[in-house]
N, C-alpha and C positions, 0 to 999 in steps of 0.2 A: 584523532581517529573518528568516522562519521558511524556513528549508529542509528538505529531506525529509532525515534520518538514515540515513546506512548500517548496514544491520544483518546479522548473518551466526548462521550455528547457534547460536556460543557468545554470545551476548548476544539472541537472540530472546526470549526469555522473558522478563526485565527490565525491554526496551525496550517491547514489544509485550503482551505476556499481562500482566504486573503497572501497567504504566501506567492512571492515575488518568483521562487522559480517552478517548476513541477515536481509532482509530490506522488509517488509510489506509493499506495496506502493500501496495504496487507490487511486485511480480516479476517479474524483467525479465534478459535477458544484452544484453551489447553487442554480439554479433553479430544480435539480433535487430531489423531496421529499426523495426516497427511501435511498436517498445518507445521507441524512441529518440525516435520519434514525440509518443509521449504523456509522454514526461518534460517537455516546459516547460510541457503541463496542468499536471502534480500541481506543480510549482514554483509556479508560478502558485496554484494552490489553498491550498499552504503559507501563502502571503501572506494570499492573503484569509480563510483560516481559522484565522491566527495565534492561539493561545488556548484557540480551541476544538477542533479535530480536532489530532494529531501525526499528522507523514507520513514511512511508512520505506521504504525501497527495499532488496528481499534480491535480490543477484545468484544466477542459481540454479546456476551452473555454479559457485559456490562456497559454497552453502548447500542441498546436494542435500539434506539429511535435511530440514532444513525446509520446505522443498518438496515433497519426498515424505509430510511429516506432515500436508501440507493440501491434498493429492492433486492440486499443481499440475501438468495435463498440458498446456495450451499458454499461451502468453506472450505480450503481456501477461495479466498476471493481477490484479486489483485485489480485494484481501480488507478488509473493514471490520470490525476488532473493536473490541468495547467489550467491558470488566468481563471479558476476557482471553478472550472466545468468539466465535467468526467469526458475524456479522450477515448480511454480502451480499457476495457473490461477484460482479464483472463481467471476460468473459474477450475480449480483444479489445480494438483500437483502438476506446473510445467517447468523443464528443462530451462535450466539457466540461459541457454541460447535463446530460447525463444523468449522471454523476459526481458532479454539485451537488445531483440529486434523493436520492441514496446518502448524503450527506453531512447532508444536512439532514434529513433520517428520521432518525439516529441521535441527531439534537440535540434532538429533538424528544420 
């Protein structure tokens, strides 16, 4: 079963930028509700896009640089990259639907 991977400064790059397919990557703190909100989406997504998309979750109260290199100012923050360059940015609690439309552009 695909779950979303924790990733932090020292292994972004790896995980994220060098990865082979497209990487949904969630920024998120736990103190933030909306955040907590939209993680059994992206769980949920993991599942159904086992294969095709990897999904990573950067906490940012512990990966401030990486955060700051991709000028995340509010959270949630959902970044979709492929071929290690940010595609589409969604900021905000969004509906599963439209996260599916982000997801399926990039496979496409």
């Amino acid at each position: 079963m695909a779950k979303p991977v924790g990733v932090d400064d020292s292994n972004f790059e790896q995980t994220v930028i060098k990865a082979k397919k497209p990487v949904l990557v969630d920024f998120w703190a736990p103190s933030c509700k909306p955040c907590l909100a939209v993680t059994p989406i992206i769980e949920e997504l993991a599942k159904e896009y086992d294969g095709k998309v990897d999904f990573a979750k950067v906490n940012v109260d512990h990966s401030p640089r990486t955060a700051s290199s991709y000028s995340i100012m509010g959270i949630p923050t959902l970044l979709l990259f492929r071929g290690g360059k940010p595609l589409k940015q969604l900021v905000g609690l969004r509906p599963k639907d439209e996260i599916k439309k982000v997801l399926n552009s990039s496979l496409g």
